[in-house]
C-alpha positions, 0 to 999 in steps of 0.5 A, a space after each residue: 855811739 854814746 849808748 853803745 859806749 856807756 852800755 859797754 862799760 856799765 854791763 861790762 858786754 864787750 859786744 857793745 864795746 865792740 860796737 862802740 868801736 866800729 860805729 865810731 868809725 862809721 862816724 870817722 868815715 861820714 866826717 870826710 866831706 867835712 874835714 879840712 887840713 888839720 884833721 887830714 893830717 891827723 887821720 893821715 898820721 893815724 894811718 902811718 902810725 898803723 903801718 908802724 904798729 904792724 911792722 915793729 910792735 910785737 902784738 899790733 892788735 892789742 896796741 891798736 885796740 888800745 888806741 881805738 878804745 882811747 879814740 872811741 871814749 874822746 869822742 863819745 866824752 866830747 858828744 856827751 859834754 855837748 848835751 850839756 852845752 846844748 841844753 845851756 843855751 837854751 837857758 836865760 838864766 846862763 844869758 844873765 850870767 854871762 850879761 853880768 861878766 862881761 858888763 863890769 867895770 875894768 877894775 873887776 871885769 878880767 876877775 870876773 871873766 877869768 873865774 866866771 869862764 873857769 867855773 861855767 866851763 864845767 858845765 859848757 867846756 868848749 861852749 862857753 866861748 861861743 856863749 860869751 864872745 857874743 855877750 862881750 861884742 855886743 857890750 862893746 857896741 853898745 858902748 860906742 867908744 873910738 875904734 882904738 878904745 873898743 879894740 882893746 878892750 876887746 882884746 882885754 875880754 877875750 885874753 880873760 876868756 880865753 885864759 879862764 878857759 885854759 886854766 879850768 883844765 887843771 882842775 875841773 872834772 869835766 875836762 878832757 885832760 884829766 879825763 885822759 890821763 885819770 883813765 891811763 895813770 893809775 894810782 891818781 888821788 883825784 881830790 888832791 890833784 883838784 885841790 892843787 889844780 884850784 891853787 894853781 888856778 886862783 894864783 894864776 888868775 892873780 898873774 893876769 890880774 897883774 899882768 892885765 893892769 900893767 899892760 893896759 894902764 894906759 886905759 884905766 888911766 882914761 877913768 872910762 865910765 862903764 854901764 853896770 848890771 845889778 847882781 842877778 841872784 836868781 839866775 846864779 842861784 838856778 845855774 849852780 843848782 843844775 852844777 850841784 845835780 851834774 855833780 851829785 848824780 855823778 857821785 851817786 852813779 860812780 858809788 853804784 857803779 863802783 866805777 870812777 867819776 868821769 863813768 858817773 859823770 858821762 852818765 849824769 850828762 843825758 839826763 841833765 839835759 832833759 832835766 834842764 830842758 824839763 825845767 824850762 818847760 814848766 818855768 823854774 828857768 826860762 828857755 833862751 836861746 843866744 844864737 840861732 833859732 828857736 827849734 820847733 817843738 810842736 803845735 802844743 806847747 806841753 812840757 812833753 813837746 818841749 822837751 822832745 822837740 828840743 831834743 830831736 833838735 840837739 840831735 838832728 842839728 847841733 850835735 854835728 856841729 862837733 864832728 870836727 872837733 870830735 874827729 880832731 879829738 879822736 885821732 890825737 887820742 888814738 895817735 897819743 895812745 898808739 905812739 906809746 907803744 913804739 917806744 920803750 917807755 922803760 928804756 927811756 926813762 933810764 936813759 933820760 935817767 928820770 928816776 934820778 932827777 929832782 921831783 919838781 925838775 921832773 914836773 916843770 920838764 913835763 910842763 915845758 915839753 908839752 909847749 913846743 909840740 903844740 906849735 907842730 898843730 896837733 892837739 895837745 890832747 896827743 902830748 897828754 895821752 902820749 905821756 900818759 901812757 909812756 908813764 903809765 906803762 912804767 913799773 914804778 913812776 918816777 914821782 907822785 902820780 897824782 903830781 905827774 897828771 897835773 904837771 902834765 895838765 899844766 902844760 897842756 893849759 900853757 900850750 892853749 894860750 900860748 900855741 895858735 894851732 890849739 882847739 881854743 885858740 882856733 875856736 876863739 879865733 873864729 868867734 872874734 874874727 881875729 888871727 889865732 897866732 895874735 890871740 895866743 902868741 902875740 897876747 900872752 908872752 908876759 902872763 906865760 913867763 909869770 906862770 913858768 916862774 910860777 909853775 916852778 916854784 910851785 912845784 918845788 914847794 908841793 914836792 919840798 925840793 925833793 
């Protein structure tokens, strides 16, 4: 599915594109021993939604391509981004790292999680929190404080997780929003919406700083003594040097290609695992693995051995590990896409009479309504393709394209931390052993209304209350 995705785009054969399409049905279809509630609910709405397609849309084939072909690059993007998790897990240079996060003392540790998560989850999207959840538990044994102490301090680290996680989305290359709506919004100034995004993002870190050391002030009053580690520069060094290769060979793949970044990029992401595998391999970063066994890559140790053997690994076991996440991703694209064209993107926009409201009353909108859909436990990546295409489909945008993707993106990072139906929400849920609903809605109401009261104001300043 990946060969055939990214060969179909770069030779422009639209056999392969074709291909690309009914092995990731294949893919759909194998996944049904696996599936539970939310990903039947999905694939029964994509079902329904193609009865729909055939009864009111006047050309059913092009809206149901349009929408397999949003499906088949969410999946094929989610797999690509997992190579490079795996390869990271083997690395005890990113074990270091994360040792370092989660072992400083309360004045710097949600400073350190939150910007520590919102940079290393480029690289790791949705792997960073299964790389850091077990560092953060296993700091909080070896502490040995009382049951109450150790909870909440418990909560403290993953809610800083948890929220440098969701607010990367804003900003970062790698993640699935911009990827979705970069692909179906055209006119999108991706450095300017990267430079909004890491303002919005380090002004939001600075709202769970605050919000941290009000709610627990109780705590840091008790002046807890907390064991440190020194600053490992080594490690640091070897993981931003594979940052600067993932991105530099994304460039150079866009620039040769005449493609966008997100092609160069799925196309960086084979080839930086075998190169972060080739370097364990001779020693420049020490292989490491934090859960799970080592996999057996031969009788000789030879750097062809290693790397083949932990290749076959990531292919014959981990890889599957994301088919529900894969196919969850699928079908909230294909339904966001397919949705679209149900609806008279035009017709509507004169209705809600959009043209005419204040630019920044448009994006704070386009912020909140991503919220209260979250709740109805779909992804929000449906939300985000959806009105992505409803305003792609517009002959003229209502505001600044590149304003509109982020608004919508801010949303989609408010909605992980606040709705328990989300993939984060769900994911660190199951890593920590504590109830979703409890980690995103019961944690986050005060950081939430500080970054709407944010949000809005920011809006009004980037837009000068046009």
């Amino acid at each position: 599915m990946m060969a055939l995705m990214l060969a179909g785009r770069a030779l422009d054969i639209s056999f392969l594109t074709y291909g690309s399409y009914l092995v990731s049905a294949v893919l759909v279809v194998l996944s049904f021993g696996q599936i539970k509630l939310r990903e039947t609910y999905l694939l029964t709405s994509c079902l329904m939604l193609t009865i729909a397609v055939f009864v009111f849309v006047e050309a059913p084939f092009d809206a149901l391509m349009s929408g397999v072909s949003q499906a088949s690059f969410l999946m094929a993007f989610m797999v690509l981004l997992s190579l490079l998790h795996e390869a990271a897990m083997t690395s005890s240079s990113v074990t270091d790292c994360g040792q370092y996060l989660t072992s400083q003392r309360a004045g710097r540790r949600y400073l350190a999680i939150f910007g520590g998560t919102n940079i290393m989850a480029v690289l790791f999207n949705l792997g960073i929190l299964s790389i850091l959840s077990p560092l953060i538990q296993k700091g909080l044994k070896n502490e040995q404080e009382s049951s109450y102490i150790t909870s909440l301090k418990e909560r403290r680290q993953i809610s800083a997780m948890l929220l440098g996680f969701a607010w990367c989305v804003v900003w970062s290359p790698t993640a699935i929003a911009p990827l979705a709506l970069y692909e179906l919004i055209d006119g999108i100034d991706r450095q300017l919406w990267t430079y909004y995004g890491l303002m919005m993002a380090g002004v939001v870190c600075f709202i769970g700083w605050l919000v941290d050391k009000w709610q627990y002030r109780a705590l840091a009053r008790r002046n807890l003594a907390r064991k440190t580690v020194s600053f490992p520069r080594i490690p640091f060094v070897k993981f931003f040097v594979m940052l600067a290769l993932l991105f530099g060979l994304s460039a150079s793949f866009s620039y040769i290609s005449h493609d966008s970044f997100v092609f160069g990029l799925l196309l960086s992401c084979p080839l930086i695992m075998v190169l972060w595998f080739f370097f364990q391999a001779i020693g420049f970063d020490k292989p490491s693995i934090i859960s799970g066994e080592t996999p057996d890559s031969g009788a000789s140790n030879s750097t062809l051995n290693y790397i083949v053997g932990h290749i076959l690994h990531v292919n014959n076991v981990e890889l599957a590990k994301n088919l529900r996440i894969v196919v969850t991703l699928a079908a909230s694209g294909y339904i966001g896409r397919v949705g679209s064209f149900l609806l008279p993107a035009e017709q509507i926009a004169n209705a809600l009479n959009l043209f005419a409201l204040p630019d920044y009353v448009l994006l704070f909108a386009l912020t909140i309504i991503m919220i209260p859909v979250s709740f109805l436990g779909v992804s929000p990546i449906m939300m985000a393709v959806f009105f992505g295409s409803l305003l792609g489909a517009l002959p003229v945008m209502p505001a600044d394209p590149t304003l509109i993707a982020l608004a919508i993106t801010a949303g989609w990072a408010v909605s992980m931390t606040l709705s328990p139906f989300s993939t984060i929400a769900l994911v660190t849920a199951r890593l920590n052993e504590k109830p979703p609903s409890m980690i995103t809605f019961g944690w986050h109401i005060p950081f939430n209304l500080g970054c709407m009261t944010f949000l809005f104001i920011f809006y009004y300043l980037i837009t000068a209350g046009n």
